[in-house]
C-alpha positions as CSV (number, residue, x, y, z in Angstrom):
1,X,-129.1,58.5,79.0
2,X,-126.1,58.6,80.9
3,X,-126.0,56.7,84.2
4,X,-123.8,58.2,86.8
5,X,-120.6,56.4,87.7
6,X,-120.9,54.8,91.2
7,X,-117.9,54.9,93.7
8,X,-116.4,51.7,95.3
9,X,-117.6,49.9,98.1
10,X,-114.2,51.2,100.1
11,X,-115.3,54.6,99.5
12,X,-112.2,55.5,96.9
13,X,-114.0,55.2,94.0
14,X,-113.1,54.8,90.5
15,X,-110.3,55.3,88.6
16,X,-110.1,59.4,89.7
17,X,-111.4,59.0,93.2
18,X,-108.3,59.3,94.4
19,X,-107.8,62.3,92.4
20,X,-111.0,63.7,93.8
21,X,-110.5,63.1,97.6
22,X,-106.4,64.7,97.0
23,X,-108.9,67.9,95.7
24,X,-111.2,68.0,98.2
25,X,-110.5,70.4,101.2
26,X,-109.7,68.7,104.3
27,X,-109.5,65.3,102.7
28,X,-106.2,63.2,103.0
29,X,-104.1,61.5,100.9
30,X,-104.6,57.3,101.1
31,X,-100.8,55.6,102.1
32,X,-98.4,54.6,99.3
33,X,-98.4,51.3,100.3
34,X,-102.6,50.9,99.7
35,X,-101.6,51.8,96.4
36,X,-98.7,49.6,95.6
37,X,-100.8,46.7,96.8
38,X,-102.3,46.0,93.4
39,X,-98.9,46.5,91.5
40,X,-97.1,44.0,93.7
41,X,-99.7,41.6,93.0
42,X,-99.8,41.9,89.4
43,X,-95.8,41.5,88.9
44,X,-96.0,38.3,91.4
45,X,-97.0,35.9,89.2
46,X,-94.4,37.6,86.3
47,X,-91.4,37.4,88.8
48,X,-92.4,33.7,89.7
49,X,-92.6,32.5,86.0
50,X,-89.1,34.7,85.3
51,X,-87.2,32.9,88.3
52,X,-88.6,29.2,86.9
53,X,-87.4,30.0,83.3
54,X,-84.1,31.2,84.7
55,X,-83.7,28.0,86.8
56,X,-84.8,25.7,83.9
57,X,-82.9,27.3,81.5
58,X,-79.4,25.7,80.2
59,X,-76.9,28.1,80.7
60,X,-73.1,26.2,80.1
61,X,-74.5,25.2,76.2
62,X,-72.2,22.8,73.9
63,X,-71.3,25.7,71.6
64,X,-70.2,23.3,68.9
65,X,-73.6,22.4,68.6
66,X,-76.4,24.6,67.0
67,X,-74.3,27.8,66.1
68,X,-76.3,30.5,65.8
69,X,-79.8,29.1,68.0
70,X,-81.0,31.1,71.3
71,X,-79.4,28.5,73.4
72,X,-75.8,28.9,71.8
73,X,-76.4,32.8,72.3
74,X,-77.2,32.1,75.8
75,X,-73.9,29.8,76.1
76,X,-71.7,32.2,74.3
77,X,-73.2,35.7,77.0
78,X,-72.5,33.1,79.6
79,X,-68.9,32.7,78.6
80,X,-68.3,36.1,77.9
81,X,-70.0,37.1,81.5
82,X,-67.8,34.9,83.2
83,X,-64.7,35.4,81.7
84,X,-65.2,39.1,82.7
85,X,-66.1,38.4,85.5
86,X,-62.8,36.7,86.0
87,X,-60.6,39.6,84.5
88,X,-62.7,42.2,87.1
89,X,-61.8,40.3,90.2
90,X,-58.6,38.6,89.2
91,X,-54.8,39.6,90.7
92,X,-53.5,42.3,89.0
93,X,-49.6,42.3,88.1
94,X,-48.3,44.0,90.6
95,X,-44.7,43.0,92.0
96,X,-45.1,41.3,96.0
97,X,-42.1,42.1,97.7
98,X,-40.7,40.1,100.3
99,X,-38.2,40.2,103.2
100,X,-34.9,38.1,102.4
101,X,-34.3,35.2,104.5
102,X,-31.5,36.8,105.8
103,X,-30.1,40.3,106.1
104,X,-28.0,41.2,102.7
105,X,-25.3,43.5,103.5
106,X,-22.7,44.8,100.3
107,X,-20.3,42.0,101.5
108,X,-22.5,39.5,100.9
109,X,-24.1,41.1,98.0
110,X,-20.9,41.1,96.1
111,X,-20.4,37.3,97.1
112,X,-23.5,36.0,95.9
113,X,-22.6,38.4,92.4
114,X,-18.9,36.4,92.0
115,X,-21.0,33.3,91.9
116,X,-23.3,34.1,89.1
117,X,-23.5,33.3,85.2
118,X,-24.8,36.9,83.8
119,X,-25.6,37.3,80.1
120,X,-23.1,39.4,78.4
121,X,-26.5,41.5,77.3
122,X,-26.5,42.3,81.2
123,X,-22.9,43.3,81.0
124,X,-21.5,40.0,81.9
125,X,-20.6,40.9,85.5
126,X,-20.1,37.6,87.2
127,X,-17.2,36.8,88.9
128,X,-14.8,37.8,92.0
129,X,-12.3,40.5,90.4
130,X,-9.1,40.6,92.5
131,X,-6.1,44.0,91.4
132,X,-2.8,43.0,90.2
133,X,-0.3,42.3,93.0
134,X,3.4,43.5,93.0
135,X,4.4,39.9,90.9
136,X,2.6,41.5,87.9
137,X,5.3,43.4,86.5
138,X,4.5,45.3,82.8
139,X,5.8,44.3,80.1
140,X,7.7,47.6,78.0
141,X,7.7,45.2,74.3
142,X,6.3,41.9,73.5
143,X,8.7,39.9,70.9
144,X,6.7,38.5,68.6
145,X,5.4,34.8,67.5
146,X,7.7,33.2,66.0
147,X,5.8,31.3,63.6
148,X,1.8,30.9,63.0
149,X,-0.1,28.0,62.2
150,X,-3.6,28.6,60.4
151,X,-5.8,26.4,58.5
152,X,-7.7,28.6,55.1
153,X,-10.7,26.4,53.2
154,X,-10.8,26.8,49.7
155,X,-14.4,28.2,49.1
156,X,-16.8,27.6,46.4
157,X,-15.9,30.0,43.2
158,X,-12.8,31.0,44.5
159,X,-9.4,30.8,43.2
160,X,-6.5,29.1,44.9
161,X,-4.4,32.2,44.6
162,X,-6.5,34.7,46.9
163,X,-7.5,32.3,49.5
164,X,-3.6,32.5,49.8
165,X,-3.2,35.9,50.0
166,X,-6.5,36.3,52.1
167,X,-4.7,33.9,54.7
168,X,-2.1,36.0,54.8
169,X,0.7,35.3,52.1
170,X,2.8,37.8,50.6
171,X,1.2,38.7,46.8
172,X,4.4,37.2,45.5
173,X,4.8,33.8,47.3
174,X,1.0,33.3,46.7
175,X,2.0,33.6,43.0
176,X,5.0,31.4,43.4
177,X,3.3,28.6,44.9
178,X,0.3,28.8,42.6
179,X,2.7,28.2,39.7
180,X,4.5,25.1,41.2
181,X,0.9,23.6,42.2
182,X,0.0,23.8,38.2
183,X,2.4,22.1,37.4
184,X,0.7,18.9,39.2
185,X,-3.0,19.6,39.2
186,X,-4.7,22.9,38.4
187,X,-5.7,24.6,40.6
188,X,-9.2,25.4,39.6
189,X,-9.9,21.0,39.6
190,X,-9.0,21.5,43.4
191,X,-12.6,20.6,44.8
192,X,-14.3,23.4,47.1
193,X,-13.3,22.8,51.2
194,X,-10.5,21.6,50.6
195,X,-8.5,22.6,53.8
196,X,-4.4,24.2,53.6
197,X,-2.6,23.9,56.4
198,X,-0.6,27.3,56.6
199,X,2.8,28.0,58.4
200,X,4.0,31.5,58.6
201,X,7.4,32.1,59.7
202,X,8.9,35.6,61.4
203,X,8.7,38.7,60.2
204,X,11.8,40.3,59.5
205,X,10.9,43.8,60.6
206,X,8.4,44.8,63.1
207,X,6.1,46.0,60.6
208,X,7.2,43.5,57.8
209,X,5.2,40.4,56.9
210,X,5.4,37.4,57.2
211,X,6.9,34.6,55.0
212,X,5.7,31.6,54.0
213,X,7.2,28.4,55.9
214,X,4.9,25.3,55.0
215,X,2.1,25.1,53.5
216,X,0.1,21.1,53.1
217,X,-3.1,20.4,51.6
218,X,-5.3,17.7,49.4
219,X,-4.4,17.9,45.9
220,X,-6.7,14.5,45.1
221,X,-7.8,11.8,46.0
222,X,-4.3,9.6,45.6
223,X,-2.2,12.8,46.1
224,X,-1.1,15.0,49.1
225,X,0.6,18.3,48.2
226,X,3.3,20.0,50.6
227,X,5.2,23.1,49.8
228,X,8.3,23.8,52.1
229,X,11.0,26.4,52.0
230,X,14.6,25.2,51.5
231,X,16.8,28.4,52.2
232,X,15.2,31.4,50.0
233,X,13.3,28.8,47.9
234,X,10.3,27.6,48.4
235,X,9.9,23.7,47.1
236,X,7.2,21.3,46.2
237,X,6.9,18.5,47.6
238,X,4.6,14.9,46.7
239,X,2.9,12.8,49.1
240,X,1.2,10.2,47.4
241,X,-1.6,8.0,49.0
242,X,-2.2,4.9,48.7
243,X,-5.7,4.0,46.9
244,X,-7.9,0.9,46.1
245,X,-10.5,0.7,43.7
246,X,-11.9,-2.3,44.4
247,X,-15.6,-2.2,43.9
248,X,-17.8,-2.3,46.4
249,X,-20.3,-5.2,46.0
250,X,-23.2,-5.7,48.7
251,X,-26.0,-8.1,48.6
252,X,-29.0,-8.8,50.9
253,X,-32.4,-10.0,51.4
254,X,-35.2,-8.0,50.7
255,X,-38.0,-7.1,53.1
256,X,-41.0,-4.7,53.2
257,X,-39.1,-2.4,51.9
258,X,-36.0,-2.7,49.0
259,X,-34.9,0.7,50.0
260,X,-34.4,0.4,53.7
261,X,-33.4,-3.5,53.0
262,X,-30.7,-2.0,51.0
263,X,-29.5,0.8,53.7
264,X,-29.7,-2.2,56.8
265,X,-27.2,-3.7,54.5
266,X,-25.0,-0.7,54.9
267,X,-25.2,0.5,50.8
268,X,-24.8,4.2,50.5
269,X,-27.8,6.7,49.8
270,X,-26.7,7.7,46.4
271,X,-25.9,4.0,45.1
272,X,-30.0,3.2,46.4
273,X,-31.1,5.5,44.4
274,X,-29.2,4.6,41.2
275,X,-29.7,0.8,41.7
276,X,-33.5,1.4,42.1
277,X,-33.9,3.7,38.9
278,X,-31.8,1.4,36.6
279,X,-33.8,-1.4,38.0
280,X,-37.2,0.3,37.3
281,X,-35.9,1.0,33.8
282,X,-36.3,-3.2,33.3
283,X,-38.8,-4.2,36.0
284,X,-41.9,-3.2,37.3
285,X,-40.5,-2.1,41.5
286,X,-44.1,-2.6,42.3
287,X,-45.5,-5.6,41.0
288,X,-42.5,-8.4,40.4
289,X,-40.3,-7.7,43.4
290,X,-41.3,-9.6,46.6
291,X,-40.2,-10.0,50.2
292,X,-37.3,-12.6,50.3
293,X,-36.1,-12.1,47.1
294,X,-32.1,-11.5,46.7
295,X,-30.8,-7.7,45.7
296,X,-27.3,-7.5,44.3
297,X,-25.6,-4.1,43.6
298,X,-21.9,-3.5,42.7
299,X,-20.7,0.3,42.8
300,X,-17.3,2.0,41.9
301,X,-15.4,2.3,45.1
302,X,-12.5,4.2,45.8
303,X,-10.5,4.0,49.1
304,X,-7.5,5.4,50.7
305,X,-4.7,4.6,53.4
306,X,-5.5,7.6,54.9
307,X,-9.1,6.0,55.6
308,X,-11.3,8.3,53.2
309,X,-13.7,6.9,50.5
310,X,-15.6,7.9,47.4
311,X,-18.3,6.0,46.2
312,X,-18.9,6.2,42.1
313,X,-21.4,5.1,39.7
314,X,-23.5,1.8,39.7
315,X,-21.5,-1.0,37.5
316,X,-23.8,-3.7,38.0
317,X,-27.6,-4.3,39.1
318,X,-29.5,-7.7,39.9
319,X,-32.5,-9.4,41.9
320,X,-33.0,-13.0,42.1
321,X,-36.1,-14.6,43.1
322,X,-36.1,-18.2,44.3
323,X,-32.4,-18.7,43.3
324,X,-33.5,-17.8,39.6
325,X,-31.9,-14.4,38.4
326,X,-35.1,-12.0,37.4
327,X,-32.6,-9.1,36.0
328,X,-28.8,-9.3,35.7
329,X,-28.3,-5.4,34.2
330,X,-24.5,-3.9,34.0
331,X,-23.2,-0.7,33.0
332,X,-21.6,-0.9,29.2
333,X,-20.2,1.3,26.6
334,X,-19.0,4.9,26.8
335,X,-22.8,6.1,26.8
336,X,-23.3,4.2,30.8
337,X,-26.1,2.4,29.4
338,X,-27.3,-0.4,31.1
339,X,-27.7,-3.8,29.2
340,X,-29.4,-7.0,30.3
341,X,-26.8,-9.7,30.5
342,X,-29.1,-12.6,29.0
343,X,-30.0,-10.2,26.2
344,X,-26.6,-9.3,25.2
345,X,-25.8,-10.7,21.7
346,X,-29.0,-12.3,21.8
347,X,-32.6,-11.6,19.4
348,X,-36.5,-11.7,20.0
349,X,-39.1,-11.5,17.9
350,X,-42.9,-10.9,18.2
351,X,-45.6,-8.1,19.5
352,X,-43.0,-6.0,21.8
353,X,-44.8,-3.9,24.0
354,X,-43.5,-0.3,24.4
355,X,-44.7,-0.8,28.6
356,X,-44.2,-3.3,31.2
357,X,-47.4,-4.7,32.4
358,X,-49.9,-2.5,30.4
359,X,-53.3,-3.7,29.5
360,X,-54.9,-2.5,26.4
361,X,-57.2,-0.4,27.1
362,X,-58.6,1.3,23.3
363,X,-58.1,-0.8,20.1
364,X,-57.1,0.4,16.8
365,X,-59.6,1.9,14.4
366,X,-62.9,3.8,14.4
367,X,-64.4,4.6,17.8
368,X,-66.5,7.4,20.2
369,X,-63.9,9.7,21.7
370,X,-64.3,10.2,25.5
371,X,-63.3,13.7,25.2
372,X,-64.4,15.3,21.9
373,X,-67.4,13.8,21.8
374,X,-68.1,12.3,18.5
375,X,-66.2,9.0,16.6
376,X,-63.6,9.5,14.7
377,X,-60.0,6.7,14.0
378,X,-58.2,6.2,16.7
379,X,-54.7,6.0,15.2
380,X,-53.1,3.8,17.3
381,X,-53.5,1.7,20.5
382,X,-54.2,2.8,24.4
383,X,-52.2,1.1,27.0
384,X,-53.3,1.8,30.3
385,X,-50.0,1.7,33.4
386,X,-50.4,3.7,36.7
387,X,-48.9,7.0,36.6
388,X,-44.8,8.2,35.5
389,X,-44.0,4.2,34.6
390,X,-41.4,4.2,32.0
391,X,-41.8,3.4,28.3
392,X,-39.3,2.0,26.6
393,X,-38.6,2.2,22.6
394,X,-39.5,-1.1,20.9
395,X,-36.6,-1.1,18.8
396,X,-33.5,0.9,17.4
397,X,-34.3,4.3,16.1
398,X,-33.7,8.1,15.9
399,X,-36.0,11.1,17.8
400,X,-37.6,12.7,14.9
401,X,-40.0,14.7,17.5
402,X,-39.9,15.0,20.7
403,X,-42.5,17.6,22.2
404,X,-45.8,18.8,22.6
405,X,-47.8,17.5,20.2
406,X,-52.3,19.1,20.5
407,X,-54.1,16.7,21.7
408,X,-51.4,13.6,21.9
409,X,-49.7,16.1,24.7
410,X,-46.5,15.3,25.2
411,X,-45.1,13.0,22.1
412,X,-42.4,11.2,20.7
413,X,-41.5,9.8,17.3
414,X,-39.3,7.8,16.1
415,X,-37.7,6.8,13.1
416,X,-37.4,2.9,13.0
417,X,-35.9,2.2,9.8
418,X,-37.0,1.0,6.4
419,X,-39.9,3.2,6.8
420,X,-41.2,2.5,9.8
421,X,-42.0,5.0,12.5
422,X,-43.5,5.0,16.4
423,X,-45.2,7.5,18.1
424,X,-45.9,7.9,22.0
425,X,-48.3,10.2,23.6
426,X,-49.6,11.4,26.4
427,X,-46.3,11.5,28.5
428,X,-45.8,12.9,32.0
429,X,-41.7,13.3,31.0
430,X,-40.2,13.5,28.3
431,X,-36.5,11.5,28.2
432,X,-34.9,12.1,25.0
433,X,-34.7,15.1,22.4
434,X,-35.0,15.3,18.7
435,X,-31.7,14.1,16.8
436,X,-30.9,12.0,19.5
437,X,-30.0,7.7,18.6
438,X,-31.8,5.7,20.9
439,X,-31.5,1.6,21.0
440,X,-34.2,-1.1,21.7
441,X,-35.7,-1.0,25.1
442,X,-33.9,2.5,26.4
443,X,-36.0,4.6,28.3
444,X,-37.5,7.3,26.2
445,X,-40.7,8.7,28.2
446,X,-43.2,8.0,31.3
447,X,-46.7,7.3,31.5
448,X,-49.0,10.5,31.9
449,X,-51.9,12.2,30.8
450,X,-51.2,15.8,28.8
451,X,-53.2,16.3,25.9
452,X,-56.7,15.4,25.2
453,X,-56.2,12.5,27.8
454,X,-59.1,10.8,30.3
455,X,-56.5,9.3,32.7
456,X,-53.2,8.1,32.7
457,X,-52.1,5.9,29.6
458,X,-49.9,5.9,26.8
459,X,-51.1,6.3,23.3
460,X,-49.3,3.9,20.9
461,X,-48.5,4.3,17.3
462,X,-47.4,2.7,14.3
463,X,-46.3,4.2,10.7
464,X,-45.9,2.2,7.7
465,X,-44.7,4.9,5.1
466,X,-46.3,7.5,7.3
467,X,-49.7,5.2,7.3
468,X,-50.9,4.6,10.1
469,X,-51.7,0.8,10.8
470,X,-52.2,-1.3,13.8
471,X,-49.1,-2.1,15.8
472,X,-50.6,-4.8,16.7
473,X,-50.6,-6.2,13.5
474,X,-47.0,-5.6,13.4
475,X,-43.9,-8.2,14.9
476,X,-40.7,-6.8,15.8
477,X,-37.4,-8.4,15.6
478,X,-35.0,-6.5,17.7
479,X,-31.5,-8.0,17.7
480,X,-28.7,-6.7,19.7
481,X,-25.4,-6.5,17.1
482,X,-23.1,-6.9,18.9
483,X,-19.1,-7.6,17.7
484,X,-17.8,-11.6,19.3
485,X,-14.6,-9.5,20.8
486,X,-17.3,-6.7,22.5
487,X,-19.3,-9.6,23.6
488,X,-16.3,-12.1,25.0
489,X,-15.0,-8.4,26.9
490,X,-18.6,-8.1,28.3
491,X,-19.1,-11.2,29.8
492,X,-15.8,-11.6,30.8
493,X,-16.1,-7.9,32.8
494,X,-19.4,-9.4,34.5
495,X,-17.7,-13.0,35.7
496,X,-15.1,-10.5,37.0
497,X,-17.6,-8.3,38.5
498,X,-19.6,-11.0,40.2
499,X,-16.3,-12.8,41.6
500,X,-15.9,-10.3,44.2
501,X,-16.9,-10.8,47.3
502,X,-20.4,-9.0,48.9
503,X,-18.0,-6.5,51.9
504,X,-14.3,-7.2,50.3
505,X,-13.7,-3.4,49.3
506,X,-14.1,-2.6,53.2
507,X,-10.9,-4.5,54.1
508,X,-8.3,-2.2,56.1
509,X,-5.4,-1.1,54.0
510,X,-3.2,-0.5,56.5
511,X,-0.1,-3.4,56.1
512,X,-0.7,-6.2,58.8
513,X,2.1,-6.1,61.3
514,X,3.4,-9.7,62.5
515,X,2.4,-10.5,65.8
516,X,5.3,-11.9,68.3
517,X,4.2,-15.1,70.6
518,X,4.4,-13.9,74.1
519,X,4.6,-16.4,76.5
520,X,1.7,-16.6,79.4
521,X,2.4,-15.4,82.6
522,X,0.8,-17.0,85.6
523,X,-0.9,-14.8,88.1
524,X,0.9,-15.6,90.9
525,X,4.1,-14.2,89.0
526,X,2.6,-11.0,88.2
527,X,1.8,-10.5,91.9
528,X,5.4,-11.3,92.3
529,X,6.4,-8.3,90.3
């Protein structure tokens, strides 16, 4: 049944022959490397197919690309092998020393040490230090200054009276000359920084302090202050400065920009900014002002002899386009609002819109709200603008509400008159409060989106004995009332205005000194000489 197993041809025989022969008496072992022969030949072909994928394989990968795949893992082991590779057999830190050039004795050590800059850190030890020599003779007492000249800055929240004493008045004199400087200005309208100049006189004991000599400083703008002692007495004394206030006009061409235009034409930062906001108040910056046209900006100007300047509010605000005036605005009134000088005295009537440039974008009356979802009235009117442009009240009125409002966000109402009443939603900013008077075309609000809004627009309203109807059913008639002797004063303060000449305020106020002919001397002469 069973057939015997047969042995090989080479006379080892199957897979325990060799186990048989090793137990066999007087039988010896075959060599190692017989038996290794088959081994070797079966890993051959493995080591052959290992070295070809190693050779075709990519090993410097894009590791931006395929995060995560075998071949980024195979980039990112041969980074990491590599740059270990370069930390094992890189430099270390160890300090090289090296033989000076020359030989360095403690002579020449020291010389090269008094021509060094050392770091006070480091002790500062630079330098070539030489001992007094028998000239140097001690002094036993030092008399003391005479006087001593200091300069104190008034700082911001402090009083007049310690920065005195801090500087290093007596108690008393600061009080003294306290009380004969509020007698011209008080002290606390004395702006922060202003700079004293101090002189303290010798003290009249060695341990005594000392008094007050002179003391100068800035009192205003027109006005230097001086205090000065006169025997025991100390005295005030007034300096006053020379000032114009001749307004500072400057006009220019605008390019692609009305803001740098402006600075090119050497206006001041502050006036820009209030030029540009009044402005934006009547015109729309973006849309009606173009390359080429004309700016025109007068500003309170104050100067003095002593060559300082203060500029104050805007006074007057136009652009011209092609020779034609587009806005002519200047300051009036104790409030420092701004008025249009065509519309001064003068009335319009018709459909006033509350923004400049707006499109309708909702009509008045029943309709599917975008946000609520079902139809309901729409109570007034949508306007769309872009984003914080101002609205303006379409005639003279009084805040009744000024606030947030549900779904109208941010709102404003106002009282019109004979039972009329506006309302404005939707508002980025609100610009007026509740009680407040505001007149036809003042700046009440800007263009937002609060509330129950889809995008930026202002929702109009108009109240006919609290009804609401359509305002644009409605015309206005806005008149400016204005008394013949207020009118003849304002357009005679903007011919005035407009007289002066773009640059004059910049004039030198220093009195012109006459000049003396001198007669020309020849070259040849001045050799001579």
């Amino acid at each position: 049944m069973f057939k015997p197993r047969e042995l090989a041809e080479d006379g080892l025989g199957g897979p325990h022959a060799g186990a048989a022969l090793l137990a066999a008496p007087g039988v010896t072992a075959p060599s190692l490397r017989v038996l290794a022969v088959p081994l070797l030949d079966r890993i051959a072909p493995r080591r052959r197919r290992l070295l070809v994928n190693l050779a075709q394989a990519d090993w410097t990968t894009d590791l931006a690309d395929g995060i995560g795949s075998a071949d980024w893992f195979r980039g990112l082991a041969t980074l990491l092998g590599l740059g270990a590779l370069a930390l094992v057999i890189g430099p270390g830190e160890a300090t090289v020393r090296a033989a000076p050039a020359m030989a360095l004795d403690a002579a020449a050590r020291d010389e090269f040490r008094s021509q060094m800059i050392q770091p006070l850190a480091l002790g500062g030890d630079s330098g070539r230090r030489m001992k007094a020599t028998s000239a140097v003779v001690p002094l036993a007492n030092a008399a003391p200054r005479t006087t001593m000249q200091l300069t104190a800055t008034l700082g911001q929240g402090d009083s007049f009276q310690r920065m005195l004493e801090r500087a290093g008045v007596g108690a008393s004199e600061a009080m003294q000359v306290t009380r004969l400087v509020s007698g011209v200005v008080a002290p606390d309208s004395i702006a922060p920084g202003t700079q004293v100049d101090i002189t303290l006189g010798q003290p009249a004991s060695e341990f005594g302090g000392r008094p007050l000599e002179k003391l100068t400083f800035r009192a205003r703008f027109d006005l230097d202050l001086g205090i000065a002692r006169s025997g025991s007495a100390l005295v005030l004394q007034h300096h006053p400065i020379r000032v114009d206030t001749t307004p500072l006009r400057i006009r220019g061409t605008v390019g692609s920009s009305i803001y740098r235009s402006a600075r090119a034409a050497g206006a001041p930062i502050g006036a820009i900014q209030q030029f540009l906001q009044v402005l934006d108040q009547h015109l729309s910056l973006d849309t009606e002002v173009r390359s080429g046209d004309t700016f025109d900006m007068i500003v309170a100007y104050r100067r003095s002899a002593s060559g300082e300047s203060q500029v104050g509010e805007l006074l007057f605000a136009g652009l011209e386009s092609d020779g034609r005036a587009q806005a002519q605005l200047l300051r009036w009134g104790n409030s420092g609002q701004f008025f249009e000088a065509s519309g001064m005295g003068a009335q319009r009537t018709g459909l006033i819109m509350p923004v400049i440039g707006g499109r309708i974008t909702s009509n008045f009356g029943m309709r599917f709200h975008p946000v609520l979802g079902y139809s309901r009235l729409h109570a007034g009117v949508d306007i769309g603008a872009p984003y914080g442009s101002p609205i303006y009240a379409v005639g003279d009125g009084a805040v009744i509400f000024a606030g947030w409002h549900g779904g109208h966000g941010n709102y404003v109402k106002l009282d019109q008159g004979s039972g009329y009443a506006t309302g404005y939603g939707h508002m980025s900013r609100i610009a007026v409060s509740p009680g407040m008077r505001v007149r036809a075309g003042q700046v009440i609000g800007y263009v937002g989106s609060t509330g129950l809004s889809t995008g930026p627009h202002l929702h109009y309203e108009l109240y006919r004995s609290g009804v609401p109807v359509d305002p644009m059913s409605v015309r206005f008639t806005v008149s400016n009332q204005v008394d013949a002797a207020e009118l003849a004063a304002f357009k005679a303060r903007l011919a005035a205005l407009k007289q002066i000449a773009p640059g004059g305020a910049m004039t030198s106020l220093a009195p012109r000194q006459a000049t003396v002919a001198v007669a020309a001397q020849r070259e040849i002469d001045r050799l001579g000489n």
